[in-house]
Structures are given as structure tokens and as C-alpha cells.
N, C-alpha and C positions, 0 to 999 in steps of 0.2 A: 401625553400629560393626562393625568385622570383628578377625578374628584370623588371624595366619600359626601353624601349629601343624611346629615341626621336631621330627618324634620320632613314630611310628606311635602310633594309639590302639589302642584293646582295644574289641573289638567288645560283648561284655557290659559294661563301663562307657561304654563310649559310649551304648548303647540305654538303660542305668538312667537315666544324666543328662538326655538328649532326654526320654525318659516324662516323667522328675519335672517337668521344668522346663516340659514343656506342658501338664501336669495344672495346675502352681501359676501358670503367668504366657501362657495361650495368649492372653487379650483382651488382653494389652499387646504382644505379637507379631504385629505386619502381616507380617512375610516373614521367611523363612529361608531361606539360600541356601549350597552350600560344593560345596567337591571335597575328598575326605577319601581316606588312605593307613592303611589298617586293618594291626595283625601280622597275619601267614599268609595274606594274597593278596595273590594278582598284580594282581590286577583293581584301578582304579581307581573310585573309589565317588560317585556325585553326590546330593546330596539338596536337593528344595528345599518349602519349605512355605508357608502361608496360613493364619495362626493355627495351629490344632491338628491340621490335615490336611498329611501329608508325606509326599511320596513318596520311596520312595528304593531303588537298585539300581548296578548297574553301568554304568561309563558307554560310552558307543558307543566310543570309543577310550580303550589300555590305557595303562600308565606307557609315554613313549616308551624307550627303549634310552640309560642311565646319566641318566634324569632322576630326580632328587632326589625321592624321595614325601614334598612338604609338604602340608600337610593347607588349606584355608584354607575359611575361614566368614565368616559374613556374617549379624548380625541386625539386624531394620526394625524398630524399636516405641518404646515410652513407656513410661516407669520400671526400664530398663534397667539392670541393677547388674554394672556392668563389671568388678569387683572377682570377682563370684562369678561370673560368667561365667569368668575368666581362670582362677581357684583349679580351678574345677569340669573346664575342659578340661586345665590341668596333669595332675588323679587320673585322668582316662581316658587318659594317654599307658602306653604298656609301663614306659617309662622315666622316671617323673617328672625324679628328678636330672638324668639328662641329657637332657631334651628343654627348646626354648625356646618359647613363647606368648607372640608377642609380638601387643598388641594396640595396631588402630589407630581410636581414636574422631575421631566427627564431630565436625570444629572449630564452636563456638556464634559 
């Protein structure tokens, strides 16, 4: 299931959310994967993970010149609650109001 995030996240509500949710659901998460548009950098951000192990920094190339910084993610696992996933990356946007999370689940 992934998500397109328009609207920059907040780099301290980003990191609380990722902790909590790999402390409470790391065995039900096979991978995590996104390219993320943090406020107050330039730098483009990758992160990918393996359960509860994730790496994550900036990526080898920056936002191109007038490309849009959407954020987009990617989780692999079982008992995925898509609902709180979506609410959870809404409160780490700067701008809840106006940012969109839209998300796109795996068709069954």
C-alpha cells in the first residue's frame, strides 16, 4: 500500500510517527520504502527499511529545478491499518489543512 503526500512533513513528527509505529507494528512490516520533501530542506530524503531496521539520509540527487516536492511511501506487511496510516501522515504534514494524502491500496 503506498501513499502520495502533497504538502512537506515536519521532520520531528515524522521521526515520532516512524519510532512509534516500528516499536508497535515492526513484525507486521516486511519493507518500507518512500522519497520524502521535509520543511526547511533542500535536500531530497530517501528512506527504506526491513522490519525495524531503516535507513535513511539524503538522496544522491536533489529536488530537480520547479519539481513539485511530493513526498511518496510505500508499506509491505500484514495488518496494515490504512486508515491510521493515512490520519498519522496527515499530523506530520506542516500544513495538515492544506496538504493531500492520498492513498493507494493493493487491489485483493
Amino acid at each position: 500500500m503506498g501513499f502520495t503526500i502533497k504538502g512537506l512533513l515536519e521532520v520531528p513528527l515524522f521521526n515520532q510517527f516512524m519510532s512509534k509505529l516500528l516499536q508497535e507494528k515492526a513484525a507486521d512490516l516486511y519493507r518500507t520504502k518512500g522519497v520524502l520533501g521535509f520543511v526547511g530542506q533542500e535536500d531530497k530524503f530517501v528512506f527504506q527499511g526491513v522490519h525495524e531496521q531503516i535507513n535513511f539520509g539524503p538522496a544522491n540527487s536533489p529536488w530537480s529545478e520547479g519539481e513539485e516536492r511530493i513526498s511518496k511511501m510505500v508499506f509491505i506487511g500484514k495488518n496494515i491499518d490504512y486508515d491510521f496510516l493515512k490520519q498519522n501522515l496527515e499530523a506530520c504534514c506542516q500544513d495538515p489543512a492544506n496538504s493531500v494524502v492520498t492513498m493507494h491500496k493493493k487491489s485483493k
